[in-house]
KEPAMAR-267006 format. One record per residue (C-alpha): residue number from 1; x, y, z. Coordinates in steps of 0.1 Angstrom, whole numbers, plus 5000, padded with zeros to 4 digits. Layout:
<atoms>
{num NUM, X X, Y Y, Z Z};
...
</atoms>
This chain:
<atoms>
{num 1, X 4549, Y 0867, Z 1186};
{num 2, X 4525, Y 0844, Z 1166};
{num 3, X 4533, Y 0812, Z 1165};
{num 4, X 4525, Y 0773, Z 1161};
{num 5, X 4518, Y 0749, Z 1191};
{num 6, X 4544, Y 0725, Z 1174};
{num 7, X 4570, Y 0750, Z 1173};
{num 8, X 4569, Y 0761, Z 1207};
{num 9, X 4601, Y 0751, Z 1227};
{num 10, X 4617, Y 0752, Z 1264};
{num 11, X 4635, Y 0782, Z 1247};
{num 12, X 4601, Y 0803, Z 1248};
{num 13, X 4592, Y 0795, Z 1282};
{num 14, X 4590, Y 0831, Z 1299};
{num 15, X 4584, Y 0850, Z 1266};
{num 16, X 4548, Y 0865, Z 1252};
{num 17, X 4533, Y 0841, Z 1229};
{num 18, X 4502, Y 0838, Z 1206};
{num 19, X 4486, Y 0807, Z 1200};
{num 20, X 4456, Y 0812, Z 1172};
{num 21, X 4428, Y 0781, Z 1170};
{num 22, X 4401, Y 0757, Z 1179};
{num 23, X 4390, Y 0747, Z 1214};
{num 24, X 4393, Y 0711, Z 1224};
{num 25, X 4379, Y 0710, Z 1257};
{num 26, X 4375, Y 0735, Z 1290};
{num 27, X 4371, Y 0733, Z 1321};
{num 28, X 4355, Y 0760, Z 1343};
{num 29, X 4371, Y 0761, Z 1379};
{num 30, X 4350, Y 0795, Z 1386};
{num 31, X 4382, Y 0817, Z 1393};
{num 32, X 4400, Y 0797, Z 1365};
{num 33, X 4399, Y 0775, Z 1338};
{num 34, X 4415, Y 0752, Z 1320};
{num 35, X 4414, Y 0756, Z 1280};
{num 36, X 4427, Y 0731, Z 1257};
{num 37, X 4437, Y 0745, Z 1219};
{num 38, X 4445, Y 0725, Z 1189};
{num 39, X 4459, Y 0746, Z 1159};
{num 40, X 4463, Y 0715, Z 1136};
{num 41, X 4502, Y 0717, Z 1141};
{num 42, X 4503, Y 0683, Z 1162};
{num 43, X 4485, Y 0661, Z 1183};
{num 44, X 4486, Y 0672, Z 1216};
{num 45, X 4473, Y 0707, Z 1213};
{num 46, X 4484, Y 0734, Z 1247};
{num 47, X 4468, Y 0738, Z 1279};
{num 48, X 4457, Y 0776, Z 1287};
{num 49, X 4452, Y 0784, Z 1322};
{num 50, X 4428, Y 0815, Z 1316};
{num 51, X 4421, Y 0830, Z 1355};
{num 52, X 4415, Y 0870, Z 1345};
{num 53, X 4392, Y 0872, Z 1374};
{num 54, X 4382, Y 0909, Z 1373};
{num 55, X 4385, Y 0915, Z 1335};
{num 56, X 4350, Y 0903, Z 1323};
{num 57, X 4362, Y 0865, Z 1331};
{num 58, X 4327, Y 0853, Z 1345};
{num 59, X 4309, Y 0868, Z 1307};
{num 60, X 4343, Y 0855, Z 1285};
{num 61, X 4349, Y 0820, Z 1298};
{num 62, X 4309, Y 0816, Z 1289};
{num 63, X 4315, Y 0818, Z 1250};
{num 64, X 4345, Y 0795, Z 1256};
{num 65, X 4326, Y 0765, Z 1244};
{num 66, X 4344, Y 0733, Z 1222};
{num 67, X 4345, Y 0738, Z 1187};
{num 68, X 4351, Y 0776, Z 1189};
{num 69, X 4381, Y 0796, Z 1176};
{num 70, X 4404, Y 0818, Z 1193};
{num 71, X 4433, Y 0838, Z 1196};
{num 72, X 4451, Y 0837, Z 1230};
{num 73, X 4479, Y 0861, Z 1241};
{num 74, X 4500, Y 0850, Z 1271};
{num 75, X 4534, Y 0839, Z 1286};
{num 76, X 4545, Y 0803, Z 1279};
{num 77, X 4555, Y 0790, Z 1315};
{num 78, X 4565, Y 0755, Z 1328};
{num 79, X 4538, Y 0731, Z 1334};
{num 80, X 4537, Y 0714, Z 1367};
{num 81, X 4518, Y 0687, Z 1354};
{num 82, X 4530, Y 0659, Z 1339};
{num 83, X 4512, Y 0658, Z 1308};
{num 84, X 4530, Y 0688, Z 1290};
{num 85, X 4565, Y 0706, Z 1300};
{num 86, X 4546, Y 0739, Z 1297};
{num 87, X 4517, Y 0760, Z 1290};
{num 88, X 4501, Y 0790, Z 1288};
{num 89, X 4494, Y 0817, Z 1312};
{num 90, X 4465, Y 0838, Z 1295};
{num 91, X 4465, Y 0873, Z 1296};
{num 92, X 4433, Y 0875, Z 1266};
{num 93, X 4415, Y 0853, Z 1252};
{num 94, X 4396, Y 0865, Z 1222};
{num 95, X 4368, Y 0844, Z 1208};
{num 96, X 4369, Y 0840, Z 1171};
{num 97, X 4343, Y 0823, Z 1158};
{num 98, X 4317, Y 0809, Z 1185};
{num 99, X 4302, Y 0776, Z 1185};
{num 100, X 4270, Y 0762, Z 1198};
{num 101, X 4284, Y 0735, Z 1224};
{num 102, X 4244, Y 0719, Z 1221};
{num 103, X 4241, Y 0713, Z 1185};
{num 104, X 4282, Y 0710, Z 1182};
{num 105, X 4286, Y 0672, Z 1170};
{num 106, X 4322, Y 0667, Z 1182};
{num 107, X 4317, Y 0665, Z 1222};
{num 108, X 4343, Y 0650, Z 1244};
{num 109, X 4327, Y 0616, Z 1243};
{num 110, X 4344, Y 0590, Z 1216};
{num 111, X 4325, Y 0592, Z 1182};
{num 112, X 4332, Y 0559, Z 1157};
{num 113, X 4352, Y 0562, Z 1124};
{num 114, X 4315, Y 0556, Z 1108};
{num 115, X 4302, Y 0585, Z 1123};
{num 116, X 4329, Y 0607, Z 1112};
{num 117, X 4326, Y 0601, Z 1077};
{num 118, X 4290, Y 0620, Z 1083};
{num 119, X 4308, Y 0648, Z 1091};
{num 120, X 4335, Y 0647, Z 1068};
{num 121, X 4336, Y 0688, Z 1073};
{num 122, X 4347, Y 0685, Z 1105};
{num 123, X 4360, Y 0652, Z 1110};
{num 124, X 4394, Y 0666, Z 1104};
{num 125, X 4390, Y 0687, Z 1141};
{num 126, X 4399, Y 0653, Z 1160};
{num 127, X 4428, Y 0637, Z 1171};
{num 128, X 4431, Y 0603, Z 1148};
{num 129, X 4420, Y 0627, Z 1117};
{num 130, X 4445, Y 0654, Z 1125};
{num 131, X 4471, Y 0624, Z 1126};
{num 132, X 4460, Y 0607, Z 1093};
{num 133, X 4465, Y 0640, Z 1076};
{num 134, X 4499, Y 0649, Z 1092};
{num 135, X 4509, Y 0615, Z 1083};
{num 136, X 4495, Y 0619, Z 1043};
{num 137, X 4513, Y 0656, Z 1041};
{num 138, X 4546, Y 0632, Z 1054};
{num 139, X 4537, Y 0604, Z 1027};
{num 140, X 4535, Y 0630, Z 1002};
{num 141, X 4563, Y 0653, Z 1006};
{num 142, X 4586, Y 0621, Z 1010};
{num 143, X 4574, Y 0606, Z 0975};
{num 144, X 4583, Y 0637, Z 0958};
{num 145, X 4617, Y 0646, Z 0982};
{num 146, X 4626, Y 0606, Z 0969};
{num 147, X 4621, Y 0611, Z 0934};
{num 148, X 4637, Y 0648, Z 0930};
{num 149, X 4667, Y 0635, Z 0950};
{num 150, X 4672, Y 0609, Z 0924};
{num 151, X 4669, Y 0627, Z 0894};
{num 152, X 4632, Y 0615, Z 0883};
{num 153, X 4611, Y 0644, Z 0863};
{num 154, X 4575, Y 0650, Z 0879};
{num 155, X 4550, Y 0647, Z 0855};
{num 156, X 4512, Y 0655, Z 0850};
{num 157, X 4493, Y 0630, Z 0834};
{num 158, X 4461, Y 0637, Z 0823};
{num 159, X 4427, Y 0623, Z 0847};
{num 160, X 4404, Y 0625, Z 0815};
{num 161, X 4416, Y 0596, Z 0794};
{num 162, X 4408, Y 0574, Z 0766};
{num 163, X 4429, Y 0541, Z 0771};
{num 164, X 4424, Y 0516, Z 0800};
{num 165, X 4454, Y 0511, Z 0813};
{num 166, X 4444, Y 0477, Z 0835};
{num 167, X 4420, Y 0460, Z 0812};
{num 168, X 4394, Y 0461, Z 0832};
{num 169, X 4368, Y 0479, Z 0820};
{num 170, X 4350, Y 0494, Z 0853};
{num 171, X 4360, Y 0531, Z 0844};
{num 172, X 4344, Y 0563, Z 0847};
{num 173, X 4331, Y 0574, Z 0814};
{num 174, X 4332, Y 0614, Z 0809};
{num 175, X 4305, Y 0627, Z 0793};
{num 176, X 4286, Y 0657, Z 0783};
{num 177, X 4260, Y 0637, Z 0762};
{num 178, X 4223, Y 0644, Z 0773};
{num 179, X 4212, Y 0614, Z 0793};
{num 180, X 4174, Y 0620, Z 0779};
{num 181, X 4185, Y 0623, Z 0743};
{num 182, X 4216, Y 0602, Z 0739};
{num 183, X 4226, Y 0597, Z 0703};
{num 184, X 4226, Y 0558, Z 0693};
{num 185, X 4243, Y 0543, Z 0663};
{num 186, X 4222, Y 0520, Z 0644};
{num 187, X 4229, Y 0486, Z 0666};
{num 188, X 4217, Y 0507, Z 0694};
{num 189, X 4244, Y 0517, Z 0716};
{num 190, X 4254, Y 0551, Z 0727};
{num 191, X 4276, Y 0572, Z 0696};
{num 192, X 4303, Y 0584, Z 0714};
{num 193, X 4315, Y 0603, Z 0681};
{num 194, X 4287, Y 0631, Z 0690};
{num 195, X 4306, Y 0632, Z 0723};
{num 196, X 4330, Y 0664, Z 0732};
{num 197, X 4362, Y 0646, Z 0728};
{num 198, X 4342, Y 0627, Z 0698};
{num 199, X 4353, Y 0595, Z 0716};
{num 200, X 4343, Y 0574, Z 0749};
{num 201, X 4362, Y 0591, Z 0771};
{num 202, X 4374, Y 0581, Z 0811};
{num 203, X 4386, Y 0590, Z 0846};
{num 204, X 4421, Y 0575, Z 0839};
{num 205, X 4422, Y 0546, Z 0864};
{num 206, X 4465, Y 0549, Z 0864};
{num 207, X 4488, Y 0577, Z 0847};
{num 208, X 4515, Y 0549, Z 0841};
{num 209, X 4509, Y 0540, Z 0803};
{num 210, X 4515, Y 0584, Z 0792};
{num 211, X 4541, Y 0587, Z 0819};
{num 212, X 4557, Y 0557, Z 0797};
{num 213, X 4559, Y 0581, Z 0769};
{num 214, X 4582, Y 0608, Z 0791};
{num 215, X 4605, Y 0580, Z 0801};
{num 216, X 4614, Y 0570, Z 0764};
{num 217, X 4624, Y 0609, Z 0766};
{num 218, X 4635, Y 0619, Z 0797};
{num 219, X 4648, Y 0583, Z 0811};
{num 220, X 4637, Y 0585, Z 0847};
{num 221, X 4603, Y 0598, Z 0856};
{num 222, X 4571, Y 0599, Z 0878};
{num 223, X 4538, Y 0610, Z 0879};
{num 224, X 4516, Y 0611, Z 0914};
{num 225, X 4480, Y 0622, Z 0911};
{num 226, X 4445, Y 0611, Z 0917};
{num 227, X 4431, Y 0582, Z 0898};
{num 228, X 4396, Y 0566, Z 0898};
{num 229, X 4380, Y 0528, Z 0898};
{num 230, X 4340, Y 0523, Z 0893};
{num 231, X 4333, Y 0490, Z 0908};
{num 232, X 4307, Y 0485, Z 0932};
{num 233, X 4331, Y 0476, Z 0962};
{num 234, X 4321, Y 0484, Z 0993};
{num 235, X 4355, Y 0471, Z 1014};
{num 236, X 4377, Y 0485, Z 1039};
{num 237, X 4400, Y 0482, Z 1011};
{num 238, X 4385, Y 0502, Z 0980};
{num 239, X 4381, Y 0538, Z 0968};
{num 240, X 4363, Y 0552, Z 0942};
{num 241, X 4392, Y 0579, Z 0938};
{num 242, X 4424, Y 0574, Z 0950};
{num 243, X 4461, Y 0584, Z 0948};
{num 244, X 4489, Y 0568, Z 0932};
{num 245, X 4524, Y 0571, Z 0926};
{num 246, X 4538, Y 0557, Z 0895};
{num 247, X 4577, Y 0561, Z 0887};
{num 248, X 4587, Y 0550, Z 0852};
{num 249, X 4623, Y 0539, Z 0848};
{num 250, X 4640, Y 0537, Z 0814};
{num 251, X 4667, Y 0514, Z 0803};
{num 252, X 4653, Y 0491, Z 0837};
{num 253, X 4648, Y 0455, Z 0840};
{num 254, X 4625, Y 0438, Z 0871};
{num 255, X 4660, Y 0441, Z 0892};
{num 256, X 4658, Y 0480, Z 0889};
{num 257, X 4619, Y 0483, Z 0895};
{num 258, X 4622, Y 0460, Z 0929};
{num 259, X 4651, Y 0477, Z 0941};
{num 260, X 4638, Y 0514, Z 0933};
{num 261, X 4604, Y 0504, Z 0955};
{num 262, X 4621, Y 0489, Z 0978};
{num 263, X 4643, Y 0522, Z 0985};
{num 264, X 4615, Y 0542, Z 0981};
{num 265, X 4593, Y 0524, Z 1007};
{num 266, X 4617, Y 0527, Z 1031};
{num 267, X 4628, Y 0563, Z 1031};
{num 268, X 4589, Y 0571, Z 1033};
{num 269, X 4586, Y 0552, Z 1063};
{num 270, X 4618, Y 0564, Z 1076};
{num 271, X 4604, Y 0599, Z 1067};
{num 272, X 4572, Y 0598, Z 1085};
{num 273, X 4593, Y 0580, Z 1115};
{num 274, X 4614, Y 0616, Z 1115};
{num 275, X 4590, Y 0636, Z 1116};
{num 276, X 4556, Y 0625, Z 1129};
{num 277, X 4573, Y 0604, Z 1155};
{num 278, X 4543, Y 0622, Z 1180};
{num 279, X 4517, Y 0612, Z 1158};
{num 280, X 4532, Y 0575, Z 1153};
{num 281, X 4534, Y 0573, Z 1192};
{num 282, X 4497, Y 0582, Z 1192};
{num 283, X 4487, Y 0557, Z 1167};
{num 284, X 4506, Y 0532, Z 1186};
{num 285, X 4488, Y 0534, Z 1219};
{num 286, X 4450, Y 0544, Z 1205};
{num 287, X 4447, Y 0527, Z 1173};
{num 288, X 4469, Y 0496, Z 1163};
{num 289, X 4495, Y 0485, Z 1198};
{num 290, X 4525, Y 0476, Z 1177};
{num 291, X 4527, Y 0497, Z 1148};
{num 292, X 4555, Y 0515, Z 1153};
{num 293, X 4576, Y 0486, Z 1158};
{num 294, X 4561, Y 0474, Z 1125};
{num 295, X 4571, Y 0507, Z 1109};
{num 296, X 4602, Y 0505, Z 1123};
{num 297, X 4612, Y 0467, Z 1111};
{num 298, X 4600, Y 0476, Z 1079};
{num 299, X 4624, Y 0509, Z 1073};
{num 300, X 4650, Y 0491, Z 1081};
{num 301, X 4649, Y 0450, Z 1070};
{num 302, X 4659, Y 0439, Z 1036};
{num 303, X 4632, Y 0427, Z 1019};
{num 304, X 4627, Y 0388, Z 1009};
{num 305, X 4622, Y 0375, Z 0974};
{num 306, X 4603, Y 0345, Z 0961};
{num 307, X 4590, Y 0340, Z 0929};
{num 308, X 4550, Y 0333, Z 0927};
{num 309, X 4554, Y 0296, Z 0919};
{num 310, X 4573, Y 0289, Z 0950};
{num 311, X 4552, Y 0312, Z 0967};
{num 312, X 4525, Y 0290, Z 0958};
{num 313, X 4542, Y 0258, Z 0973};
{num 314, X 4546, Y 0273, Z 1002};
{num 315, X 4509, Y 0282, Z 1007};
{num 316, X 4502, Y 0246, Z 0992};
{num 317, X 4526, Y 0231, Z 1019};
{num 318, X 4519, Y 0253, Z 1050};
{num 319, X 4490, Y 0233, Z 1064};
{num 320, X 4467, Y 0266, Z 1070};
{num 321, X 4435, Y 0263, Z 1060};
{num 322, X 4424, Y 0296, Z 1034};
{num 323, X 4394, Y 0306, Z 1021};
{num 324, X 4404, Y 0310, Z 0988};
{num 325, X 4421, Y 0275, Z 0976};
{num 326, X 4456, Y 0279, Z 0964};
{num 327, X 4465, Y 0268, Z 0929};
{num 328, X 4490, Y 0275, Z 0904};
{num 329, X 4475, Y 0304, Z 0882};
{num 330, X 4449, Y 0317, Z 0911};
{num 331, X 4455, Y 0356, Z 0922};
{num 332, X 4466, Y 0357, Z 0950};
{num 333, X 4439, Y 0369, Z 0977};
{num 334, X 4451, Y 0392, Z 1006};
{num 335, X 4445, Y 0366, Z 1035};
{num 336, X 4477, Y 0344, Z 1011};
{num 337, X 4498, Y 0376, Z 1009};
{num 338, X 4494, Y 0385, Z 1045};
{num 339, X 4506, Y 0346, Z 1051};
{num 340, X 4537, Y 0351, Z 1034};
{num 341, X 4545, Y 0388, Z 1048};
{num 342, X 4533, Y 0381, Z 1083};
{num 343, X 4537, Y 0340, Z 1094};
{num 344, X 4563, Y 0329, Z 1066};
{num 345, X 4590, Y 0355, Z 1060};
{num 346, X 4577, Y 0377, Z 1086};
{num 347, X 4589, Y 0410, Z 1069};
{num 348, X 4580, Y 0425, Z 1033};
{num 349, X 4581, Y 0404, Z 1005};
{num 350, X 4587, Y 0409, Z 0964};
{num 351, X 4570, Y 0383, Z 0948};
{num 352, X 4580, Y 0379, Z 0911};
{num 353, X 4573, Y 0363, Z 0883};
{num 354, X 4535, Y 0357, Z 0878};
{num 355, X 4515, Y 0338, Z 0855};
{num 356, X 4507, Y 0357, Z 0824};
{num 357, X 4468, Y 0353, Z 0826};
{num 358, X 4465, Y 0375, Z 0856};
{num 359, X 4485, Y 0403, Z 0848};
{num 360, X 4479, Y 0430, Z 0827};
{num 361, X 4488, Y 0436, Z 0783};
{num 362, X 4516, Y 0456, Z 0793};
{num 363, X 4542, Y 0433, Z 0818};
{num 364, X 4570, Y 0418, Z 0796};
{num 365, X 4568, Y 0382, Z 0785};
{num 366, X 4597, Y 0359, Z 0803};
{num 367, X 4613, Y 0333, Z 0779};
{num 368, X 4590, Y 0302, Z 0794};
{num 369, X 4558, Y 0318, Z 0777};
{num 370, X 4540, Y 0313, Z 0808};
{num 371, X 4549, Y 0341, Z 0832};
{num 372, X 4558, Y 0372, Z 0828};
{num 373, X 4583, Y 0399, Z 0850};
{num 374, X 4560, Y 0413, Z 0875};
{num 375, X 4564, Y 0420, Z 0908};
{num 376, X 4546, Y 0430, Z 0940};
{num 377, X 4556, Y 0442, Z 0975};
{num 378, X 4539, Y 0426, Z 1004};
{num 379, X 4535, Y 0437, Z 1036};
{num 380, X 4522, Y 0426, Z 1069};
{num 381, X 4486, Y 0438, Z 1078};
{num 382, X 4478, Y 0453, Z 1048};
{num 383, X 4492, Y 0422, Z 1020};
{num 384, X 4501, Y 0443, Z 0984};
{num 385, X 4514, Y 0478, Z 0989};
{num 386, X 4534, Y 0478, Z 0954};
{num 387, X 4528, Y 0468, Z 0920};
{num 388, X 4551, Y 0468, Z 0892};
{num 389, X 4567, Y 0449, Z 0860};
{num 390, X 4591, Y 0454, Z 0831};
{num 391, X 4574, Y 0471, Z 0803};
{num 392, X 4568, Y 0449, Z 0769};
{num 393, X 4597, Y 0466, Z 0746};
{num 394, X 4589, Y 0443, Z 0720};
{num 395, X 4562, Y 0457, Z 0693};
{num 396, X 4549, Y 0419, Z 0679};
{num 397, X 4545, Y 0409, Z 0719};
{num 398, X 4529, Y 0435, Z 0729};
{num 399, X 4503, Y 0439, Z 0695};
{num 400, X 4495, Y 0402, Z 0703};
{num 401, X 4491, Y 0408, Z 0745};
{num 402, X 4468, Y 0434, Z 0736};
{num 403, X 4444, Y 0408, Z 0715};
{num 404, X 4446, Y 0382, Z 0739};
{num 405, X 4432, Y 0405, Z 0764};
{num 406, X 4404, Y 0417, Z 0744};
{num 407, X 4416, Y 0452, Z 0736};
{num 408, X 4417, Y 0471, Z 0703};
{num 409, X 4454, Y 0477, Z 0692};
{num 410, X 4441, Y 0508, Z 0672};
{num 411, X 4431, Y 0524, Z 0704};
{num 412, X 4468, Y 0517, Z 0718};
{num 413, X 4483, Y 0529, Z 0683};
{num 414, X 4506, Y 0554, Z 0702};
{num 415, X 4516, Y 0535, Z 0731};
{num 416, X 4526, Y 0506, Z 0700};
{num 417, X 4543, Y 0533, Z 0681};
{num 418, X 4569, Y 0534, Z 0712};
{num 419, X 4581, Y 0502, Z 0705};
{num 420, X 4589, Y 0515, Z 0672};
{num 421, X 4609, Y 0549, Z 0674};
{num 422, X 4640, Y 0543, Z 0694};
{num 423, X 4621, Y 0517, Z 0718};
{num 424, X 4645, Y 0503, Z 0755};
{num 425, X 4640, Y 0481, Z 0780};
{num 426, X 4620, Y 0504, Z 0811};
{num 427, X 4598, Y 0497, Z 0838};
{num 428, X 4579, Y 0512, Z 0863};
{num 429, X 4557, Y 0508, Z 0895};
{num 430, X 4528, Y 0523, Z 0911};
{num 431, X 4519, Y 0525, Z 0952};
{num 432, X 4485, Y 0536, Z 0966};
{num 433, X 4492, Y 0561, Z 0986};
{num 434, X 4463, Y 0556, Z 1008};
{num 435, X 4476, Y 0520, Z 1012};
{num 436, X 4507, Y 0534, Z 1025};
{num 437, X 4490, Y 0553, Z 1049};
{num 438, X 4472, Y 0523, Z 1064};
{num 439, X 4503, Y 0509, Z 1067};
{num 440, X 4517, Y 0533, Z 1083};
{num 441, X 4491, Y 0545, Z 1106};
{num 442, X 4476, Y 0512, Z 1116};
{num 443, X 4443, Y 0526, Z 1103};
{num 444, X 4414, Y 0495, Z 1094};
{num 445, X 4395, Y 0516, Z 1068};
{num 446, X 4408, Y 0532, Z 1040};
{num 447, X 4378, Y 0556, Z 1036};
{num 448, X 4394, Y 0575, Z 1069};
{num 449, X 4431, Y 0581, Z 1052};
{num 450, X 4417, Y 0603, Z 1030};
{num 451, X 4400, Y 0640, Z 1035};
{num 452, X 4367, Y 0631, Z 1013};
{num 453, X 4363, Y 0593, Z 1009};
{num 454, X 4347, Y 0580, Z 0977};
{num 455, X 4328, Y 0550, Z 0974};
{num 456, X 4296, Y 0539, Z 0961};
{num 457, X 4268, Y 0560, Z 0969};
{num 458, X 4288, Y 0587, Z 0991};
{num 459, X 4303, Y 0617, Z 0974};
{num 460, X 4285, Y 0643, Z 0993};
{num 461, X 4315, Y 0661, Z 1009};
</atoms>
């Protein structure tokens, strides 16, 4: 019987087992030895006790080296150690794929997270990695179990697009204009109307405004793919390419939007809490000391809620000394979000209400003219996790947002056009999931949540 290291039970001890995958460590006790295999199903991987003296042991256990792959038939028995409630009794051990132990660059020593990133092929062969992406797979399949269960439509929103969804310019123009012979227009810059898509064209940076579209159709929706930011950041917090999750809610107000991300955080952490309780316990004791707790006061607290202007008094008022100066007006820096989430409320907070110069064309107006109905989830360690807002219904609010953040309405003429067939009050929000994941895990870098970081100057893998 072939099967998993996870799924192997007390109920299998005493039947014939095969285990299929890659060496962790051995050790050679002459007349037996002690194999550990990792098939990717868990963290702990099984101990093998290999001791076919007399069956070409001495020539076999020789090509037993860490890295290689195997396939190893045996009886699952009870472990008199400590570590493991049982193991395996080899009766074969069939070596796979071999693997030079002296050029092999995962050894049993500790290698840094920096060093891993050079080897993002194999990176994935260790312990934390192995973790991170059991973790992600939980993320993942909780996001869409969340949605499906309450009736949101998945959809696919394109990656090559022409609108900027956050205003900010630093996008990834696609191009198949030759870069020795680009075509200028007159005043000297490039003519994008000889282009393929005879426009300037871009690796969408969020999915949310055409998702937007498929709510004023289909009410509740979501869309969760990869998305893309070009600035030159080099910070534990930044990606090049990234995930995101962005639900779009129709006939919603700000009330809907916080309490849908609040329900939806929750059941993913409760998720991954399920069912990579192992892996949690592992980050617990070799990564962060405290996250599961964390994870665990998060699932299940009610969130606070403050509006951004008292938010502000209480950084004002707090008598902690920040690097960034608090004013009304400022965005809010992740050292004043981690404040609130950690030292003031200590659990997540939805801050509301922002001032309307620091949030993007699209976030409904409130009556005072001065703020507008946005909202973010903080958390502790990691500050903003969530963005999101009430759309802008109204077609004459949203035409003149548009010019006051230096955009072109004529490239928005669609997304305007909502506001004019059968337009409702919606909203949405969108989540990081690589955020998430450091949440979750504990993890400091973001660039080791995800299987090939991207980030200025790195895109080898």
């Amino acid at each position: 019987m072939v099967i998993r290291i996870s799924q192997l039970e007390k109920k299998h001890i005493g039947q014939e087992v095969t285990i299929r995958g890659w060496v962790r460590s051995v050790r050679d006790q002459k007349k037996f030895a002690f194999i550990v295999v990792n098939d990717g199903s868990n963290v702990n991987g099984l101990q093998v006790v290999y001791d076919a003296v007399g069956q070409g042991y001495e020539e076999k256990i020789k090509t037993v080296t860490n890295g290689c792959s195997v396939i190893i038939n045996g009886t699952l028995v009870q472990s008199p150690g400590k570590e493991q409630a049982f193991e395996l009794k080899a009766d074969t051990v069939d070596v796979v794929g071999l693997c030079d132990p002296e050029t092999y660059p995962l050894q049993k020593k500790q290698h840094t997270f920096e060093f891993l990133r050079t080897i993002a092929h194999l990176r994935a062969r260790t312990n934390t990695m192995g973790a991170v992406a059991r973790v992600r797979n939980a993320l993942s399949f909780a996001t869409h179990t969340f949605f499906q269960e309450n009736g949101f439509l998945y959809i696919h929103t394109p990656i090559i697009s022409a609108s900027d969804c956050e205003g900010a310019g630093e996008m990834f123009t696609v191009t198949k204009l030759p870069f020795d012979k680009t075509p200028r227009k007159p005043d000297g810059t490039v003519d994008f109307a000889q282009d393929y898509f005879a426009r300037q064209a871009y690796l969408t940076v969020s999915g949310q405004l055409e998702v937007e579209t498929y709510a004023c159709a289909l009410s509740n929706v979501y869309t969760f793919g990869p998305t893309f930011r070009a600035e030159n950041s080099n910070t534990a917090r930044h990606l090049s390419e990234f995930w995101m999750v962005e639900p779009e809610i129709a006939y919603a107000d700000l009330k809907d939007v916080m309490t849908c991300a609040e329900s939806y955080l929750k059941y993913c952490l409760k998720y991954v809490l399920e069912t990579c309780h192992k892996d949690m316990e592992f980050f617990d004791q070799h990564i962060k000391p405290g996250v599961l707790q964390k994870i665990e006061h998060v699932a299940n607290t009610p969130f606070e809620q403050l509006t951004y202007t008292e938010a502000i008094k209480i950084l004002q008022n707090c008598g902690k000394k920040f690097d960034y100066p608090v004013q009304w007006g400022i965005d809010l820096q992740t050292e004043h979000e981690r404040y609130l989430a950690e030292e003031h409320c200590k659990k997540p907070v939805i801050l509301t209400n922002y001032p309307k110069g620091i949030k993007a064309f699209y976030v409904k107006v409130d009556p005072d003219g001065k703020t507008v109905s946005a909202m973010d989830i903080l958390v502790p360690s990691v500050g903003e996790i969530i963005g999101g807002s009430q759309r802008e219904e109204r077609y004459d609010v949203l035409e003149k947002r548009i010019i006051e953040m230096g955009l072109k309405p004529e490239d928005y003429w669609w997304y305007l056009e909502l506001r004019k067939f059968g337009t409702v009050p919606h909203g949405g929000f969108g989540l990081g999931l690589e955020r998430l994941i450091l949440f979750s895990t504990g993890m400091e870098n973001i660039r080791d949540v995800i299987p090939f970081p991207r980030y200025p100057q790195h895109a080898e893998f």
